[in-house]
ZADOLO-816801 format. One record per residue (C-alpha): residue number from 1; x, y, z. Coordinates in pm, 1 decimal, always signed. Example, Ala and Ser with C-alpha at 12.3 -4.5 7.8 and 13.67 -1.06 7.14 Angstrom:
# ZADOLO-816801
  segu        xx        yy        zz
     1   +1230.0    -450.0    +780.0
     2   +1367.0    -106.0    +714.0
END
This chain:
# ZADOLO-816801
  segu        xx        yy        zz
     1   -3087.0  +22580.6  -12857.5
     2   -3478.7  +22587.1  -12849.9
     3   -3495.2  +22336.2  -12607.2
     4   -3722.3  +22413.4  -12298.0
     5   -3724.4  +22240.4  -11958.2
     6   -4022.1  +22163.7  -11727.4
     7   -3991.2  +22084.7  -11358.6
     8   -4315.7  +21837.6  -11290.3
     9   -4351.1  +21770.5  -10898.3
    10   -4623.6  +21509.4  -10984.7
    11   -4480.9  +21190.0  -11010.3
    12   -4317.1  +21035.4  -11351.2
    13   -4668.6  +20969.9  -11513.0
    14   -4748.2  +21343.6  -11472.9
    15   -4466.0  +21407.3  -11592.0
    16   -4455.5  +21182.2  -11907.3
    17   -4808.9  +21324.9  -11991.4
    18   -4706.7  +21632.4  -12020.4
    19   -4390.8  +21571.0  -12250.7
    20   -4556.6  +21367.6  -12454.9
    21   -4805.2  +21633.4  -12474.9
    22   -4611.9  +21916.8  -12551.2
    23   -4365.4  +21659.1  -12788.8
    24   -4639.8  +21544.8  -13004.5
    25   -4496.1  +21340.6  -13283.9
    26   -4149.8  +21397.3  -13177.1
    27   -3919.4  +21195.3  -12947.2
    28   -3940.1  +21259.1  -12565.8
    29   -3615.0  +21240.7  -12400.6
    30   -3594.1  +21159.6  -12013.5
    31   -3376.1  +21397.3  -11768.8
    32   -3303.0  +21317.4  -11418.0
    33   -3102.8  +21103.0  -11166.7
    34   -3086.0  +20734.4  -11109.3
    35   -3351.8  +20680.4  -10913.4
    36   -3599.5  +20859.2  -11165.0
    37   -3475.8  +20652.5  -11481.8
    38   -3539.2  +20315.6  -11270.5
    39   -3852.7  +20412.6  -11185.4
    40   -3984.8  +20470.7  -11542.9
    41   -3772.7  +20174.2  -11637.6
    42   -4018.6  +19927.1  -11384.8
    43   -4276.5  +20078.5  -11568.6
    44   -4219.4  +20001.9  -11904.8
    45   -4183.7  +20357.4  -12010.4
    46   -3906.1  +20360.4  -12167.0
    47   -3812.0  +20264.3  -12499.0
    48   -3448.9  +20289.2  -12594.2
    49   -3183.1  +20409.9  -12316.8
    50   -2838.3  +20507.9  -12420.2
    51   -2592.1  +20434.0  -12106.5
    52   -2247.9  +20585.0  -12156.4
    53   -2046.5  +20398.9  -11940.0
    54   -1669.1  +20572.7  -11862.2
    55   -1380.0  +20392.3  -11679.9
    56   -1434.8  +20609.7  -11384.9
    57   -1425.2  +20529.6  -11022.4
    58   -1695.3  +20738.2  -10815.5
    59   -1746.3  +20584.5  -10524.9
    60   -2027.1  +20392.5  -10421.6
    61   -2330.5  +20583.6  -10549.0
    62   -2664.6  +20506.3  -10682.5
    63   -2680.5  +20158.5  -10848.0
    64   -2863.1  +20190.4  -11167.4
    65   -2997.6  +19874.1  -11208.8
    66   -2962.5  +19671.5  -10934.8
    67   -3298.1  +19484.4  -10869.6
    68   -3387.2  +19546.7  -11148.5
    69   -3458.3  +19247.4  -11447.7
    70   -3396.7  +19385.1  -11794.5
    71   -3469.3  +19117.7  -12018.6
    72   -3844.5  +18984.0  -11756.5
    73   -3921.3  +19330.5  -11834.2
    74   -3846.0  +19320.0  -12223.6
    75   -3504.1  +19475.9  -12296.7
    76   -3225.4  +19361.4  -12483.6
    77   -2910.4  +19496.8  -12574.2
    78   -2932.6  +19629.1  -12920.6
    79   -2612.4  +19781.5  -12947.4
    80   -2285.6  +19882.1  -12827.4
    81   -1963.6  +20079.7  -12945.0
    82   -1635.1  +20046.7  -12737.6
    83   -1411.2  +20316.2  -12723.6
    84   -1097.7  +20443.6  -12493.8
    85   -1322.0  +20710.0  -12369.1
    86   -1647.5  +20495.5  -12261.4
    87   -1866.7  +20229.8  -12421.6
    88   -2205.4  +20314.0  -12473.4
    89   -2463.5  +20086.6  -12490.0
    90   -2853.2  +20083.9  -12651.5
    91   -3117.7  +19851.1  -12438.7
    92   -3433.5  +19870.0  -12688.2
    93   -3760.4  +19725.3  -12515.7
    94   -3974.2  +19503.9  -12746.6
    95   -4321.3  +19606.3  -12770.5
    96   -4615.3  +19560.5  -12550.1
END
């Protein structure tokens, strides 16, 4: 589909340099596991995250957010849609 993946071993502001690089004007979307999206959550570096959320029970896992203060570091929930399958939910962060 035209998409193209880069592995970065430099840390998540490598990283985001480089997408946002290679993205330009466009959106940069952020790939990885639970403890990369809370790290560039702590820093502010992300703007909207969709969480799809499905009545599943896995265990104990990786905890997403715990520690973590959403709204002392400027989300809120902007919307969410309910559905049999999951609910997914939009955090927004205000600007800086």
């Amino acid at each position: 589909g035209g998409t193209t993946f880069y592995f970065v071993t430099g840390g998540t502001d490598e990283a985001l340099r480089r997408a946002r690089e290679a993205a330009g004007t466009r959106d940069v979307r952020i790939g990885g596991g639970v403890e990369t999206i809370r790290q560039y959550l702590q820093k502010r570096d992300i703007d909207e995250l969709h969480l799809a959320i499905s009545p599943t029970l896995l265990g104990s896992g990786e905890h997403l957010l715990s520690g973590i203060d959403l709204l002392e570091l400027g989300y809120e929930l902007t919307e969410h849609t309910p559905s049999a399958a999951a609910t997914h939910i939009l955090l927004a962060r205000s600007a800086r």
